[in-house]
C-alpha positions as CSV (number, residue, x, y, z in Angstrom):
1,X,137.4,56.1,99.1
2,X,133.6,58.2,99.2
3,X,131.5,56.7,97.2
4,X,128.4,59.2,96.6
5,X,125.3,58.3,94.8
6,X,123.2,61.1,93.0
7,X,122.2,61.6,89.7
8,X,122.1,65.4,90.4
9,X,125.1,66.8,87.9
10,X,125.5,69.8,90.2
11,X,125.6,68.4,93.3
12,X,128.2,65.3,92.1
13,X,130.6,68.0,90.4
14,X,130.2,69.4,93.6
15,X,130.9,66.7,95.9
16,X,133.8,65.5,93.6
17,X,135.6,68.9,93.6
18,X,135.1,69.0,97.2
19,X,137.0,65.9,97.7
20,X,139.7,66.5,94.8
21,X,140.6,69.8,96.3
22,X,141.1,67.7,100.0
23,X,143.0,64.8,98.6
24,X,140.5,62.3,99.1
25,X,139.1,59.6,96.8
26,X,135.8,59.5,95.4
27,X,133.8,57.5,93.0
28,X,130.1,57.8,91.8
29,X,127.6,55.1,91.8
30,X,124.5,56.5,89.9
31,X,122.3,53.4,90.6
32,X,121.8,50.6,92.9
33,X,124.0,47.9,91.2
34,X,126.9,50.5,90.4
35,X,126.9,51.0,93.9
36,X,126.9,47.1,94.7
37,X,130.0,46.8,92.4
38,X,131.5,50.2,94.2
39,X,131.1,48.1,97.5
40,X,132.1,44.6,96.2
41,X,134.8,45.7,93.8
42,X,138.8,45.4,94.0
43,X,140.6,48.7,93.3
44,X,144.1,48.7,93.4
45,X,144.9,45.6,95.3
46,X,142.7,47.0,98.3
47,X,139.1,45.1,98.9
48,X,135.9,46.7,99.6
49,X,136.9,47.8,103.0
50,X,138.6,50.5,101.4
51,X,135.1,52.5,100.8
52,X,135.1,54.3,103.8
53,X,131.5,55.9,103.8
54,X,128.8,56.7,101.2
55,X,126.6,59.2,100.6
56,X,123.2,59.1,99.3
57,X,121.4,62.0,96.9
58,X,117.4,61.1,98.6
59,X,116.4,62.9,95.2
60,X,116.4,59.2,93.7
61,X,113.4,58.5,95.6
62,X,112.8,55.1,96.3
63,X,116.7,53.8,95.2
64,X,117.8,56.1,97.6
65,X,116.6,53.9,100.4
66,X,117.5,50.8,98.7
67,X,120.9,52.0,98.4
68,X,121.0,52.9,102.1
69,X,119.7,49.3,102.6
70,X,122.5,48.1,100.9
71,X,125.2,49.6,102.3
72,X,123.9,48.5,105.6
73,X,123.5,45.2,104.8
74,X,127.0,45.1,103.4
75,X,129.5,45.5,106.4
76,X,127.1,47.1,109.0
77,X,129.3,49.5,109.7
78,X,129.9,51.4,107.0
79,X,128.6,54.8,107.9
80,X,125.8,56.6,105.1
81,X,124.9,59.8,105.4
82,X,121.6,60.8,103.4
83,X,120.8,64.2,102.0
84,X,117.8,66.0,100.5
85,X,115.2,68.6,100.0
86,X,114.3,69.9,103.3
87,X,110.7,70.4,102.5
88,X,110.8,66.2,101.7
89,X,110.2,65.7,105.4
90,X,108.8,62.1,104.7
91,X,111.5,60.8,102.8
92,X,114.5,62.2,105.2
93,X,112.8,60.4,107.9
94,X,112.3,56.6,106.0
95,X,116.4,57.6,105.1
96,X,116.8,57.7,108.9
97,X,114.5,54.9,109.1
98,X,116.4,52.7,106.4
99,X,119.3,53.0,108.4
100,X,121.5,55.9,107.1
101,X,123.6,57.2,110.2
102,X,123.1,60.8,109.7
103,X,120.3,62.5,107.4
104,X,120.8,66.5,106.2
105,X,119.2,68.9,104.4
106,X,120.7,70.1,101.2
107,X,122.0,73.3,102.7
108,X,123.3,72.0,105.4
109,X,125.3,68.8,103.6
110,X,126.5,71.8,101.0
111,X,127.8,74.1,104.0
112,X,129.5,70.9,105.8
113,X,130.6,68.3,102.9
114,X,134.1,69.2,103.5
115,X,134.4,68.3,107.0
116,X,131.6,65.4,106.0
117,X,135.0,64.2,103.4
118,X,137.6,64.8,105.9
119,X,135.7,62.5,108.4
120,X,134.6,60.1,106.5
121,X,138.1,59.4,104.8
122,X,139.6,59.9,108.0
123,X,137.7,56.9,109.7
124,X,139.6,53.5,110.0
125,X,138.7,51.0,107.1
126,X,135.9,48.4,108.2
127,X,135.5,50.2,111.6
């Protein structure tokens, strides 16, 4: 499972089209402690190793990083990838700072989400 956090309607339409169309699994987590359950939660027998990346909408600011602080915190391992405004220079670099693994502009995370999916969901559980 993708778990992507933004309260942008567009962009999670998008991202959850993006992965219905591929076959994959995705779930939204609009705010910090959706995403905590997201991570801590039980779905269908499997345990949280079964969210295999997350990705994080920098429009939220603030919870943005927290979330990214999170999910690092969680297993270490489970890989974030942040997205945003390219103009919001600052904030993409504290994303980068905060740990996520890979931090892209809006255009380019819109031109490359379905490869972003197919990795993701295609990267062992817990690894």
């Amino acid at each position: 499972m993708i778990v992507y956090c933004t309260t942008d309607l567009i962009f999670a339409t998008k991202i959850r089209g993006t992965a219905e169309a591929l076959g994959i699994v995705s779930r939204p987590a609009r705010d910090v402690g959706m995403l905590r359950n997201r991570l801590d939660r039980v779905e269908d027998g499997k345990a949280n190793g079964q969210v295999r990346g997350v990705l994080v909408d920098m429009e939220q600011g603030d919870a943005a990083l927290e979330m990214i602080r999170l999910c690092k915190a969680h297993t270490g391992t489970l890989p974030v990838i942040a997205f945003g405004s390219h103009v919001a220079v600052d904030l993409l670099n504290q994303a980068h700072e905060a740990g996520a693994d890979e931090v892209l502009p809006r255009s380019r995370f819109s031109a490359t989400l379905p490869a972003i999916l197919e990795q993701l969901s295609n990267r062992p559980s817990g690894a």
